[in-house]
Phi, psi and omega in degrees: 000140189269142196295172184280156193259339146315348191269136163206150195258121151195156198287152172321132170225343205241166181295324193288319188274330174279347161296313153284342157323274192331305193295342187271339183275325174273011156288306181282347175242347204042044176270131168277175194331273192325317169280005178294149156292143207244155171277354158290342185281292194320310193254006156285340161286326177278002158275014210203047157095319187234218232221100197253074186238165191228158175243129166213183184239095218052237186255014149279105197267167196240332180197136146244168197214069196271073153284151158244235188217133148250185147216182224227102159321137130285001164185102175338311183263009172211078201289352190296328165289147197225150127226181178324065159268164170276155159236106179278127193257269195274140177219102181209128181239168175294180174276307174294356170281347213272149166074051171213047209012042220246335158316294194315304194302327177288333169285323166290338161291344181262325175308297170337305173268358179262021184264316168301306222262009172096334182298101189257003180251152191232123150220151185227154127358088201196143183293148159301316193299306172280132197274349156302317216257346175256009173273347192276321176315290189288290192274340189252314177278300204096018144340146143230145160220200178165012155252126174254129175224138175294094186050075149289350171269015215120106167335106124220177220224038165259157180343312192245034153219357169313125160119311209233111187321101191275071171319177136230179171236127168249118157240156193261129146239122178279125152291335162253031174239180200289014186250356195258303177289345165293342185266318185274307193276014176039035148300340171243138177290154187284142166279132174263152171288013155279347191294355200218319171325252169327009148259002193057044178278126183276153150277121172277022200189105152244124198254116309164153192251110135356112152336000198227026178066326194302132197274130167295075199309153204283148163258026150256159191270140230270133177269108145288118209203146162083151170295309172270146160196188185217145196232121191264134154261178152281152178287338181215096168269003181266340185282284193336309181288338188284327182286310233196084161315285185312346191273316207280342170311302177284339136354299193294301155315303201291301189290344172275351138335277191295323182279268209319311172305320178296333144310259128046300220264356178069057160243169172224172165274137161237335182217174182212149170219165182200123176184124160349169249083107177044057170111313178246148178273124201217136175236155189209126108338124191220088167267153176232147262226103154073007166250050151312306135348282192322294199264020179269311189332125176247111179266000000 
């Protein structure tokens, strides 16, 4: 869904506006005081290289979006090399904002401007588990990852990661490269999962449905094989956790598994899907074999 034409974008620059960050991040995270980015952080960053913008409705905002200047290994086997990245740190829209594109929107703005300072890599943060986040991620932006870390932040115990180990995925995004612009500019039609299916890409984890419909991840032990292959989440993992702590608890477990071997073994993610299969609404991961080349290329 496309943002509302009422939304407009620019960046914090006032006391008034980083006071509403704050106030948007415990709306949208339920954090408290102590887990907030402070308006003294915001706004020493939007003032120092990096990217404090909002969205807003009039004078309300509605989303903010907070990066800064890194760096980068540059070569995974010669850590001695570094180079320039942005590390987009925040993404947070309201709840009655949400699902209208307006995430989308903050993200191309931000590719813009960290494409003026010359940067050409992005990377963030994101639960593996959610499938909003990785369709936004994944499938909508041109992400790539091949990295998994285990709870970096940490124990935490706001709504939506209380219960559950708060794993991630750091994802890459090259902003200049052609994989990037095909996914913004719709040079490629989007691919479905009969697209990976019917070339024989297996699922490595085909999951069996609960009585309460939530797919159940396979106890067998999953074979990496073949250049492509797919890794099924839940479609809604936060409705999961909320019926059935323990399934997401295992969930957690299972995948994180599955991902550091596949990584390890030099698959990366490349697409994400959400679409009916056989009865039920399924989400899959779609890693490739060996395209590290590709998808490193800064183009």
């Amino acid at each position: 869904m496309s943002a509302p034409t009422s939304i407009t974008l620019r960046p914090l620059e006032t006391p008034t506006d980083f006071r509403a960050a704050e106030a948007l991040q415990r709306a949208v995270w339920s954090w408290s005081e102590t887990e907030v980015t402070p308006l003294h952080v915001l706004a020493t960053a939007a003032r120092n290289g990096g990217l404090v913008l909002g969205a807003f409705e009039g004078e309300r905002l509605v989303a903010f979006l907070f990066g800064f200047l890194g760096t980068d290994e540059a070569d995974p086997g010669r850590p001695a090399l570094v180079r320039l990245k942005h590390c987009s740190h925040q993404l947070g829209v309201l709840s009655e904002y949400q699902n209208q594109g307006i995430g989308y929107r903050l993200k191309l703005a931000q590719r813009d401007f960290v494409s003026k300072q010359g940067v050409r890599l992005v990377t963030w943060t994101y639960d593996p588990l959610e499938s909003r986040n990785a369709r936004l991620n994944i499938a909508r932006l041109g992400t790539v990852c091949r990295t998994y870390r285990r709870e970096p932040y940490g124990a935490m115990e706001d709504a939506l990661n209380t219960g559950v180990p708060a794993d991630r995925f750091q994802v890459d995004w090259w902003i200049t490269s052609a994989r990037v612009k095909e996914r913004l500019f719709g040079q490629r039609g989007a691919l479905t999962l009969e697209s990976f299916t019917s070339a024989s890409a297996a699922i490595l984890n085909p999951t069996t449905a609960t009585p309460e419909g939530f797919a159940r991840p396979s106890d067998k032990p999953p074979a990496l094989a073949g250049m492509v292959a797919l890794i099924e989440i839940p479609a809604d993992f936060q409705t999961l956790k909320a019926h059935n702590l323990e399934l997401a608890k295992a969930w957690r477990q299972h995948t994180r598994e599955l991902f550091e071997a596949a990584f390890a073994a030099g698959y990366l993610i490349t697409d994400f899907f959400h679409e009916p299969f056989e009865g039920r609404l399924r989400s899959f991961y779609a890693l490739s074999h060996g395209e590290a080349r590709i998808e490193y290329s800064e183009n």
